[in-house]
TIMAR-71585 format. One line per 4 residues: number of its first residue (from 0); their letters; for each residue x, y, z of C-alpha. Coordinates in steps of 0.05 Angstrom, whole numbers, plus 5000, padded with zeros to 4 digits. Example, Ala and Ser with C-alpha at 12.3 -4.5 7.8 and 13.67 -1.06 7.14 Angstrom:
REM residues 2
0 = as = 5246,4910,5156 ~ 5273,4979,5143
//
This chain:
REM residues 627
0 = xxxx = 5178,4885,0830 ~ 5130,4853,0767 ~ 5162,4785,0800 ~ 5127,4806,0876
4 = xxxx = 5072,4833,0847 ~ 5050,4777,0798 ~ 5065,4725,0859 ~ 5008,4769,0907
8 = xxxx = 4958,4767,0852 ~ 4970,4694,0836 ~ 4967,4676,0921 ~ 4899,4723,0930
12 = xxxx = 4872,4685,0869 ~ 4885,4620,0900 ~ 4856,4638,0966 ~ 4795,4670,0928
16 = xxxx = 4783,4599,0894 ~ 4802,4553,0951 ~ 4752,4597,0991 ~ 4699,4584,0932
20 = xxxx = 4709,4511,0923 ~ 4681,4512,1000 ~ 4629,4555,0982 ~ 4561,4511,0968
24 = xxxx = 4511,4553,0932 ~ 4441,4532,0927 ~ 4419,4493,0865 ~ 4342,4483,0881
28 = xxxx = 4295,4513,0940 ~ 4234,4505,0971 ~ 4225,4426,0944 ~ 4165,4411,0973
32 = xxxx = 4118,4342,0960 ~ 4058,4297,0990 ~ 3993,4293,1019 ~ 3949,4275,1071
36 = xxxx = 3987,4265,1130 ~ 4054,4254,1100 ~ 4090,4311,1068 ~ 4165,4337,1067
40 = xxxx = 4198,4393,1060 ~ 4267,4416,1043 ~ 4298,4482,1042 ~ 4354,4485,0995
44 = xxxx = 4399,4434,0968 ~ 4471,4459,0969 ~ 4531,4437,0934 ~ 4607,4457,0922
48 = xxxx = 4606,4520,0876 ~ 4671,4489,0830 ~ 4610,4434,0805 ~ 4557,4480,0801
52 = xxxx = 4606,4524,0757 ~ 4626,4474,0704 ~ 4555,4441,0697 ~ 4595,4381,0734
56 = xxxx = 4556,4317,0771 ~ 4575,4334,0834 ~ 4580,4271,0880 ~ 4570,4320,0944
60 = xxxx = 4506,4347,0968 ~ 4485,4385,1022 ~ 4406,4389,1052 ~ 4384,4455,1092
64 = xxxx = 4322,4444,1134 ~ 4294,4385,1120 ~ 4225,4370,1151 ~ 4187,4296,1146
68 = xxxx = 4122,4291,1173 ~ 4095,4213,1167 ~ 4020,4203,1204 ~ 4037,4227,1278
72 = xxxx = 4115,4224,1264 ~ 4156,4293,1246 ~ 4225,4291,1224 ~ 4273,4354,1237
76 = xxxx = 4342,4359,1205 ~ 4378,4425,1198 ~ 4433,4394,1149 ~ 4440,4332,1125
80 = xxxx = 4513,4312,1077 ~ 4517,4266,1020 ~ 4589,4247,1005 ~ 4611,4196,0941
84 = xxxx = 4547,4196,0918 ~ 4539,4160,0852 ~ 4472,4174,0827 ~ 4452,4240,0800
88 = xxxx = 4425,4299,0832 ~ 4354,4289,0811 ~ 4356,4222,0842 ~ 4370,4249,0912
92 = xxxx = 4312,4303,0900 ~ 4265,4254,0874 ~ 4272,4228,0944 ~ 4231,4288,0970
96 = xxxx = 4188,4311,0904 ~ 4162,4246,0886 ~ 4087,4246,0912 ~ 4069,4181,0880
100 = xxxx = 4127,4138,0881 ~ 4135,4104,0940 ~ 4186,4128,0992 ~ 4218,4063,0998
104 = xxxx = 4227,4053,0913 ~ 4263,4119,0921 ~ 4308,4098,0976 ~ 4331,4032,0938
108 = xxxx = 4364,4086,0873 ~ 4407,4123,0930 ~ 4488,4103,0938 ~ 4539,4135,0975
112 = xxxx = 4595,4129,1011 ~ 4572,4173,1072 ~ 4516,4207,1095 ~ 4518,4254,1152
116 = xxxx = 4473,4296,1191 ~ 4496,4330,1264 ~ 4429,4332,1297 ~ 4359,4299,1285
120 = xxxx = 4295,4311,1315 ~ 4233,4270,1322 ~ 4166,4299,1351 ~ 4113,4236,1366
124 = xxxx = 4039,4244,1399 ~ 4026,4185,1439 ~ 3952,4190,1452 ~ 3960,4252,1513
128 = xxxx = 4028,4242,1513 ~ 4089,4277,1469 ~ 4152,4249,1460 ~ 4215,4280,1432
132 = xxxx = 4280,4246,1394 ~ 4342,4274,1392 ~ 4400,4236,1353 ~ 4464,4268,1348
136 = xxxx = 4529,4262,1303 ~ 4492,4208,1254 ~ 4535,4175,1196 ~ 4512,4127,1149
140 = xxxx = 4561,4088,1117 ~ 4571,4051,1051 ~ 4505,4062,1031 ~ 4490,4020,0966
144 = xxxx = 4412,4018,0930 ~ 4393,4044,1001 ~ 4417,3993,1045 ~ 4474,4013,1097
148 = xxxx = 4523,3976,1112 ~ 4540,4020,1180 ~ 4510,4063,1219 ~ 4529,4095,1275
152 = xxxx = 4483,4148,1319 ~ 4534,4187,1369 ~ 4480,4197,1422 ~ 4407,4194,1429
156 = xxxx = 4360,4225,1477 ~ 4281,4219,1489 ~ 4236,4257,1525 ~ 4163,4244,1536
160 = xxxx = 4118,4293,1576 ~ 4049,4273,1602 ~ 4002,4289,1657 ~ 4049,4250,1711
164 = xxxx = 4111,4269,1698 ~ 4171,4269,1644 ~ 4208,4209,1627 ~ 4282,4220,1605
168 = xxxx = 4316,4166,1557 ~ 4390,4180,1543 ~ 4437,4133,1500 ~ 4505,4126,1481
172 = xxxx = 4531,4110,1418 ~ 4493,4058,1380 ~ 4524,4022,1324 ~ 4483,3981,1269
176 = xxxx = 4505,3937,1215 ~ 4470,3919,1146 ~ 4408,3970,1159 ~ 4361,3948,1100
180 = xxxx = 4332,4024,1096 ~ 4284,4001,1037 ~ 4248,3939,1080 ~ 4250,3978,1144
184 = xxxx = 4206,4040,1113 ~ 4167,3985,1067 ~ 4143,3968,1136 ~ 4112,4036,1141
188 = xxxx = 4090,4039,1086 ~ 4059,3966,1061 ~ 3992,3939,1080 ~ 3981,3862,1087
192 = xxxx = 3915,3840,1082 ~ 3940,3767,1084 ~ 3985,3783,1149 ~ 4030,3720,1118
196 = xxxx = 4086,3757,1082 ~ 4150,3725,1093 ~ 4206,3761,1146 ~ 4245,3808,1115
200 = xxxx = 4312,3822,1152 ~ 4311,3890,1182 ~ 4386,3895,1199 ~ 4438,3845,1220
204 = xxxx = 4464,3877,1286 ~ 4458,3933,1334 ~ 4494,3949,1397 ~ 4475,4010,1445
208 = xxxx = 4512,4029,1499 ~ 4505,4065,1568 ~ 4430,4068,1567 ~ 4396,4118,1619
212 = xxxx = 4321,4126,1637 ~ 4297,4172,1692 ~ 4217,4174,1708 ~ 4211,4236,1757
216 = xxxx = 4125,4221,1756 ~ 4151,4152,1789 ~ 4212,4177,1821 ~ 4247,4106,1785
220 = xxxx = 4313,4105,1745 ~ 4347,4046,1695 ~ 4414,4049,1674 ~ 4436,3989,1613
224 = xxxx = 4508,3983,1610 ~ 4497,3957,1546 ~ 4446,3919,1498 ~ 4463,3888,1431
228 = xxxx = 4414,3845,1385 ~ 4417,3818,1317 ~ 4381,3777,1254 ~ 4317,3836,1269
232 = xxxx = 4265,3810,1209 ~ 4198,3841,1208 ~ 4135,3830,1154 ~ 4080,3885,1143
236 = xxxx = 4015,3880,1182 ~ 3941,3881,1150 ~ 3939,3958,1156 ~ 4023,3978,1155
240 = xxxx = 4059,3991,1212 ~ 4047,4050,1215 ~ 3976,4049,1208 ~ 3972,3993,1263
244 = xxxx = 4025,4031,1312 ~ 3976,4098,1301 ~ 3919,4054,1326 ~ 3949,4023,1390
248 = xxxx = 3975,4088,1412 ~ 3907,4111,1404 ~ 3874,4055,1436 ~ 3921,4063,1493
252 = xxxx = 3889,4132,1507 ~ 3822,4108,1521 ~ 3792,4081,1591 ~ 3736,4055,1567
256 = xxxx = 3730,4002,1490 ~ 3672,3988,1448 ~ 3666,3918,1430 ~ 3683,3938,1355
260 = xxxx = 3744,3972,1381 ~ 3761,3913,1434 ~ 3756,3863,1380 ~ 3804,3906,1326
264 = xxxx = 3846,3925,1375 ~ 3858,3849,1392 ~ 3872,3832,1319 ~ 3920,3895,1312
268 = xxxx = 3957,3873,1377 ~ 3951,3797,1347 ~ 3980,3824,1278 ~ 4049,3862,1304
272 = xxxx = 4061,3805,1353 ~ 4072,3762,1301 ~ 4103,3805,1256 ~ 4176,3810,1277
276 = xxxx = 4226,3763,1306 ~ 4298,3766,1337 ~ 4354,3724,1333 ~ 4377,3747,1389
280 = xxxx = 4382,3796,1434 ~ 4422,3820,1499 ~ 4425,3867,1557 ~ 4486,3869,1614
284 = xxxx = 4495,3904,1677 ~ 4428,3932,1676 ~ 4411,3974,1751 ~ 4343,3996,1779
288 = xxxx = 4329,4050,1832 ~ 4263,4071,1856 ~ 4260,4132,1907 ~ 4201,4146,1954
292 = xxxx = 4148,4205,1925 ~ 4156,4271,1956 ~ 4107,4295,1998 ~ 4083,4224,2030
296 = xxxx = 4077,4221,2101 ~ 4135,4184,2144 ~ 4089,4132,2163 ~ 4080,4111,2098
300 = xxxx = 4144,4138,2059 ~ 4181,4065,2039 ~ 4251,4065,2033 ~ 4290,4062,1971
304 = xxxx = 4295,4000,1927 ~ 4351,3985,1891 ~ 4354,3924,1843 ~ 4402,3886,1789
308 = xxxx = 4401,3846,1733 ~ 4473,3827,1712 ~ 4438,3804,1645 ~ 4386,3789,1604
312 = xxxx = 4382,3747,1538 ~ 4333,3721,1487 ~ 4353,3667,1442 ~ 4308,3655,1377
316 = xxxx = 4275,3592,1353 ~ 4317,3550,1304 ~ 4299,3489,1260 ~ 4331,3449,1315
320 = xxxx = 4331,3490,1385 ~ 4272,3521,1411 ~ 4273,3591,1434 ~ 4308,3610,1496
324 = xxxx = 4301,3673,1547 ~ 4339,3676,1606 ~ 4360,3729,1664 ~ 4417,3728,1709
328 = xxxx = 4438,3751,1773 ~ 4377,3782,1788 ~ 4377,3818,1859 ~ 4322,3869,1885
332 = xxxx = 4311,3902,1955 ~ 4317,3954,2006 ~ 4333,3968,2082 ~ 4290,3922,2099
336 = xxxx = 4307,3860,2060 ~ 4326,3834,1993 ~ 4310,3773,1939 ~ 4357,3742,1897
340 = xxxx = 4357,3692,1839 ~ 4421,3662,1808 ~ 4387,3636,1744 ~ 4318,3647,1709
344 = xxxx = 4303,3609,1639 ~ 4249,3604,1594 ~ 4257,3549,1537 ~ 4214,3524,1485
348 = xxxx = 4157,3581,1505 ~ 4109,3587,1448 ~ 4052,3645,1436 ~ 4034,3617,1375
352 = xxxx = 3977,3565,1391 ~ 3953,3632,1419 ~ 3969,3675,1359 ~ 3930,3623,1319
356 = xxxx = 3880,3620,1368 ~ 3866,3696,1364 ~ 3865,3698,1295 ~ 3812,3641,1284
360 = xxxx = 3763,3689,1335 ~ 3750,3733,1278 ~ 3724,3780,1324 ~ 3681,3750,1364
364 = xxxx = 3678,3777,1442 ~ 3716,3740,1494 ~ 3654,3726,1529 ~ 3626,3686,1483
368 = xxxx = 3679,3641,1479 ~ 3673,3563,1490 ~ 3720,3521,1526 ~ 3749,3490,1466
372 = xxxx = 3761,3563,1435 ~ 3792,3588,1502 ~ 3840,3523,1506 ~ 3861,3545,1428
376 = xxxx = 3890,3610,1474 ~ 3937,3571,1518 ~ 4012,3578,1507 ~ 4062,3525,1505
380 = xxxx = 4107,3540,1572 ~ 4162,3494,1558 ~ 4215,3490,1610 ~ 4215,3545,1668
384 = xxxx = 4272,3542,1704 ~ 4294,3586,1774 ~ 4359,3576,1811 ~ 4392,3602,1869
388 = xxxx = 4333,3634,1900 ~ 4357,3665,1968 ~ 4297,3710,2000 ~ 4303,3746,2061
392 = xxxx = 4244,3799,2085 ~ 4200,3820,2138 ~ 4136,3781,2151 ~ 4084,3820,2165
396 = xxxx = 4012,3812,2184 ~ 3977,3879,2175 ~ 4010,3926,2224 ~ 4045,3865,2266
400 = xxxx = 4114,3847,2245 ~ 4124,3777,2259 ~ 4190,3741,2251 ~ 4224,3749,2179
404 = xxxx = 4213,3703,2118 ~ 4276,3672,2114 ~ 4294,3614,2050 ~ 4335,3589,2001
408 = xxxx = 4314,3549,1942 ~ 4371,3515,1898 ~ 4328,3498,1835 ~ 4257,3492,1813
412 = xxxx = 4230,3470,1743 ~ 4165,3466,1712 ~ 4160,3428,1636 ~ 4098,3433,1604
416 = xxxx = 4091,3423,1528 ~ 4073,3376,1478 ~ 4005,3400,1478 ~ 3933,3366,1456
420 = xxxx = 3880,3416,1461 ~ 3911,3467,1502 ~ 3932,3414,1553 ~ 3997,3393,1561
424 = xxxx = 4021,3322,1554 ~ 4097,3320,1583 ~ 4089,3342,1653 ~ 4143,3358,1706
428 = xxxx = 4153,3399,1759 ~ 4217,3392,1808 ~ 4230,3426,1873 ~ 4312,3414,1896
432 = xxxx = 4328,3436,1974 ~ 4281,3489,1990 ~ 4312,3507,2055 ~ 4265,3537,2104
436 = xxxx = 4289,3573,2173 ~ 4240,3538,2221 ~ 4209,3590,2268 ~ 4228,3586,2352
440 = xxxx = 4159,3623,2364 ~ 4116,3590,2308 ~ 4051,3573,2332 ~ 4045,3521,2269
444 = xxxx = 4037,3448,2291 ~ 4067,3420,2242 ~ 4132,3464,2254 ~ 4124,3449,2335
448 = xxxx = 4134,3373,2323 ~ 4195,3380,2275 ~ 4230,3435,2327 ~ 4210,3379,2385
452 = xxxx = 4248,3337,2336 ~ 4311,3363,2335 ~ 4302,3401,2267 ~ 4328,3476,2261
456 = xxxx = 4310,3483,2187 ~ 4270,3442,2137 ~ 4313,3422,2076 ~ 4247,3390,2027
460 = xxxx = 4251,3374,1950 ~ 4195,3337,1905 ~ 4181,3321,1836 ~ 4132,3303,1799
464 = xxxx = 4132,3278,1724 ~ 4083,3245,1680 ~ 4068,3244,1596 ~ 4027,3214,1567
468 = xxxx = 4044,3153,1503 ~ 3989,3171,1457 ~ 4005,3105,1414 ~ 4003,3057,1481
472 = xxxx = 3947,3099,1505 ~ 3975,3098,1569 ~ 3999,3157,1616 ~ 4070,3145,1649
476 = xxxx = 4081,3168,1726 ~ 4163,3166,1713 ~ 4161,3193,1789 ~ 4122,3223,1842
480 = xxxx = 4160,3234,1905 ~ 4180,3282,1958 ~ 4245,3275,2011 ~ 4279,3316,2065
484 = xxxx = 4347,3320,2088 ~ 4363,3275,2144 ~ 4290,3251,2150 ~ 4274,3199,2083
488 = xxxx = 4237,3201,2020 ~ 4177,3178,1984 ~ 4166,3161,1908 ~ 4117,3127,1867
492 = xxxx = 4124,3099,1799 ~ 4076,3065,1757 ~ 4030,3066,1684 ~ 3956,3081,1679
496 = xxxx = 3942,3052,1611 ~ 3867,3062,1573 ~ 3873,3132,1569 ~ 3864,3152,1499
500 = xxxx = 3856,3221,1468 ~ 3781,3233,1504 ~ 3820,3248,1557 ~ 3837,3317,1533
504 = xxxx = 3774,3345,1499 ~ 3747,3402,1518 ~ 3678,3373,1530 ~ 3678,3359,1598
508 = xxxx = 3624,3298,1600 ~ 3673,3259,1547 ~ 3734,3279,1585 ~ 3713,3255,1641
512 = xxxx = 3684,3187,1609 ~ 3758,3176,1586 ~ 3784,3183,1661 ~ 3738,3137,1689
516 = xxxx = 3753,3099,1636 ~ 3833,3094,1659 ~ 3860,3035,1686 ~ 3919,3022,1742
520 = xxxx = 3970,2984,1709 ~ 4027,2980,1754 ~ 4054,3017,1815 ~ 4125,3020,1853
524 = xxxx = 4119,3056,1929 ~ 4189,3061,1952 ~ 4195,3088,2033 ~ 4267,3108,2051
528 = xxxx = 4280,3132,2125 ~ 4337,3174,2133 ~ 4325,3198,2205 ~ 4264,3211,2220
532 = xxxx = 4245,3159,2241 ~ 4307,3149,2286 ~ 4292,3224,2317 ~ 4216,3204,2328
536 = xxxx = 4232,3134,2370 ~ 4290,3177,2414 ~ 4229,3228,2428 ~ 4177,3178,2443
540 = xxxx = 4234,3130,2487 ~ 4252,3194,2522 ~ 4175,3206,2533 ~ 4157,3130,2555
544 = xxxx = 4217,3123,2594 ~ 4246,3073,2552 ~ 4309,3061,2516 ~ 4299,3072,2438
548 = xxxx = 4333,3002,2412 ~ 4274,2970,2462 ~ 4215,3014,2428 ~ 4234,3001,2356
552 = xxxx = 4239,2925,2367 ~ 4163,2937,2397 ~ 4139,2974,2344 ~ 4171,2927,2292
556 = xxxx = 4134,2875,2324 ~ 4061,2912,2325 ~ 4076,2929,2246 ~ 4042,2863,2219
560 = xxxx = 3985,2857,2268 ~ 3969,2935,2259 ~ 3973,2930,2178 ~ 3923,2868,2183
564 = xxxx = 3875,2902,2228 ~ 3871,2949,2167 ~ 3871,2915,2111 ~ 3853,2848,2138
568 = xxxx = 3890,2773,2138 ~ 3898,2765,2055 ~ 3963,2747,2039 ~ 3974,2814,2016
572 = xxxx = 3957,2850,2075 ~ 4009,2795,2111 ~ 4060,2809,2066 ~ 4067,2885,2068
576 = xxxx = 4056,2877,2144 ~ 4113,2837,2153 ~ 4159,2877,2107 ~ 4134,2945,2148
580 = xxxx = 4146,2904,2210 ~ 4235,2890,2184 ~ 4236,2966,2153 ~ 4219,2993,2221
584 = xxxx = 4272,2940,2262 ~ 4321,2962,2204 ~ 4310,3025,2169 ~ 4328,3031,2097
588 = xxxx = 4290,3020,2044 ~ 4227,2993,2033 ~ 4194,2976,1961 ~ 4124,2958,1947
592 = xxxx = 4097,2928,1885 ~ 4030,2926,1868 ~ 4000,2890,1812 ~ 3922,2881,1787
596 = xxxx = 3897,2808,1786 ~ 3848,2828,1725 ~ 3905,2840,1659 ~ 3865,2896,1635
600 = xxxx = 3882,2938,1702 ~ 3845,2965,1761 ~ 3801,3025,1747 ~ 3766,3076,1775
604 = xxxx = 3709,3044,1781 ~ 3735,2984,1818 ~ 3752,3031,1872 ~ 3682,3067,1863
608 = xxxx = 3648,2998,1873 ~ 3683,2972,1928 ~ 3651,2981,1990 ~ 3711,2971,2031
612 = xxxx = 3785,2988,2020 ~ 3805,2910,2034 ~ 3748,2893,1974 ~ 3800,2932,1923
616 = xxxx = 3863,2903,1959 ~ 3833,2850,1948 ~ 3846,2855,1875 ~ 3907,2868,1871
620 = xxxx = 3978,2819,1880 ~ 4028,2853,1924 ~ 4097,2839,1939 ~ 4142,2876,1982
624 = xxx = 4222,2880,1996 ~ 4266,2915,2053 ~ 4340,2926,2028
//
């Protein structure tokens, strides 16, 4: 019986001391520090009642209630764990009792090997507007002198009210790696008068998944499959970001700016522009829905629009690629019609010649700007390229709905960089089959003639490309041309040379000195027929009554008397005559050369002065060829 008896008492007292190992009894309350507009507050910190009873260092804490408020930011946490924690207790209070210190100092003394909190919320003004954060199941990993090593947020979910409606954000998990907690609140915190600190990296990677966003004031919705980034670096601005974010949103508010408040909010915008950078960044699947507005009539209640991007990318700058943005699979529309685009991608775009520009202002208002300060504002575009454009939607004249805007466009590419001034140097733009539906009922004479010829749809590409040698001082036309399936092609090739650096100054009266100071170096005019002009002789035979074999050997005939009517009897007029006169009995391809008789080139002026057009072809040597 003592056996049973001493076997209950020793089972009740091990219940009685498992069930106070899990009891956490309060070791400080009511910590409370800061001023101004930052200030936090914590309720109790907890932790297991085995270390508070032996005096022990416990490496488990527990936070009840914690409140942060930081300028227009308040933080919300009803408990937040610290597990393997191998600093003392003090050092996690200090992070909340320390008025002085700053926060990020603080952050850099805390280790552990998890932090936990169920539920965080974050109440933000933005100017009318309030917005509310809510992250869920939060767990910071491997935390050592601050910086975390994982993260990982459960959920997330924003709402902001305003005057036109709520907007709902809702995420999936999100997952970071190597969160530097220090440099990301340093941020916050720091002010740079310079605005040149070096990039700090913010964390290495993030991925989100299943993002959600539902505007019911715009009756739109976006749903992300999934967007991942990484290398995030960041430097303080002149007045923190905190400070500088505070101002914005305020700014943002207003309808109307003084010019004090234009100008600083131009150098704030100018300051967190260029104070963070990505390495990159992605975003798949992503889907767009817009409903119609209740309570809009039927006449003017639009259908639904529904778009796609399968994804989106942005590739930072490295010491040997330039940056890189791209989207794919892009595809928008409703009932009515749709757009697509294969491929769109921006490389080698630069804002900072405008950055630069902005910041050499100093202030002053836009509208006192000269040219050569407004050229200092230009961007470098680099290379925009579009592919696999495919558009087809109704074309409508105000009320009228005429027939429907029907194309495809493989590719299309503009280069524009290398610039002096503002200008750009390296030119090229490049149009590949832009294939146009040619309308039955067009009234368009142009479009009459090529139906009359035989042509259903117009199948057109061009390019143009130029740059400029600033040691030869000359200006290279690599190409000029423009062609169309089944019908022939144009292109011209040639050098302008005595065009220095003038050419590009924002004075007008000595850029324009430099282009009349240019000279004509060379040229290349090459005429291909791939036919047209077959289709236009079986018109005009069928018109005349004639075979089209019997008109062609007339017209080749005519060629060399009509070209010296023209340009008169020189020999050069006689020799591109003649060669006109054997492309036109046999089409293929012609080539021109022209040459200037004077070695320093034909200028502007030589064309200026001449009082007839066989005066200047009169100065020049031309040959010609028909292959």
């Amino acid at each position: 019986m003592r056996l049973r008896y001493r076997a209950g008492v020793c089972a009740l007292a091990l219940m009685a001391g498992s069930a106070a190992m899990q009891f956490e009894p309060a070791v400080v309350r009511n910590l409370a520090s800061g001023q101004g507009d930052r200030h936090v507050s914590v309720e109790a910190i907890r932790v297991p009642l085995w270390s508070a009873a032996f005096a022990q260092s416990a490496d488990s804490f527990s936070l009840d209630n914690v409140r942060f408020t930081w300028g227009d930011l308040t933080y919300e946490v009803k408990r937040i764990d610290f597990s393997g924690v191998t600093v003392s207790r003090s050092e996690v209070e200090s992070l909340f009792s320390s008025a002085s210190e700053p926060l990020a100092d603080r952050l850099m003394r805390i280790s552990a090997r998890q932090v936990t909190a169920p539920e965080i919320k974050v109440t933000q003004k933005l100017g009318q507007q309030t917005q509310t954060i809510f992250y869920r199941n939060i767990s910071l990993n491997d935390v050592v002198q601050g910086q975390v090593a994982k993260a990982v947020i459960g959920a997330m979910a924003i709402e902001r009210t305003g005057a036109k409606g709520n907007v709902l954000f809702s995420y999936g998990q999100t997952t970071l790696s190597d969160l530097n907690t220090p440099a990301f609140v340093r941020l916050y915190e720091t002010k740079d008068a310079s605005a040149s600190a070096p990039m700090t990296r913010i964390y290495g990677a993030v991925t989100m998944e299943n993002l959600d966003m539902v505007d019911s004031g715009e009756n739109m919705s976006v749903q992300i499959a999934r967007v991942s980034a990484r290398d995030v670096m960041a430097r303080p601005t002149q007045d923190s970001w905190g400070s500088t974010l505070a101002f914005l949103t305020e700014m943002g508010g207003k309808n109307n700016l003084s010019t004090e408040e234009e100008s600083r909010l131009r150098t704030a915008m100018v300051d967190i522009a260029g104070a963070f950078d990505i390495g990159f960044m992605e975003a798949a699947d992503i889907r767009i829905k817009a409903t119609p507005k209740k309570g809009a009539e039927a006449k003017d209640r639009k259908p639904s629009v529904i778009g796609r991007i399968d994804r989106f990318a942005y590739t930072g700058s490295t010491g040997s690629q330039p940056a890189d943005t791209r989207l794919e699979g892009l595809e928008i529309g409703d009932q009515e019609g749709r757009v697509k685009v294969g491929t769109i991608s921006l490389t080698g775009f630069s804002l900072t010649p405008s950055l630069n520009g902005l910041k050499a202002l100093q202030g002053k208002p836009t509208e006192d700007l000269d040219q050569e300060a407004l050229r200092s504002l230009i961007p470098t575009l680099g290379t925009l390229r579009l592919s696999g454009i495919d558009v087809d939607v109704p074309n409508k004249a105000g009320d009228k709905t005429t027939e429907r805007v029907n194309f495809t466009l493989k590719d299309f590419e503009v280069t524009a960089d290398k610039p002096v001034n503002g200008l750009p140097t390296n030119i090229r733009i490049e149009q590949r089959n832009l294939v146009i539906a040619l309308p039955a009922t067009s009234t368009d004479d142009l479009v009459k003639q090529l139906a009359a010829l035989g042509y259903k749809t117009l199948d057109s590409s061009f390019l143009v490309a130029a740059t400029w040698n600033e040691a030869a001082n000359e200006i290279a036309l690599k190409e000029v041309s423009v062609q169309g399936q089944d019908m022939g092609a144009l292109s011209l090739t040639g050098t302008i040379g005595n065009v220095t650096k003038d050419l590009f100054s924002p004075d007008e009266a000595t850029a324009a000195a430099a282009l009349i100071g240019a000279k004509a170096k060379a040229a290349d005019i090459v005429v291909e027929d791939k036919g047209l002009l077959g289709r236009y002789l079986a018109q005009a035979a069928k018109e005349q009554k004639t075979t089209p074999e019997a008109l062609r050997t007339i017209y080749a005939s005519a060629a060399p008397f009509v070209v010296s009517s023209i340009m008169g009897n020189s020999e050069q007029a006689k020799t591109l005559g003649q060669a006109v006169g054997r492309f036109i009995g046999k089409p293929g391809k012609l080539t021109i050369n022209a040459q200037p008789k004077n070695p320093s080139g034909f200028g502007v002026m030589d064309a200026m002065l001449a009082s007839d057009p066989k005066e200047a072809l009169a100065k020049l040597n031309i040959s010609a060829t028909v292959e």
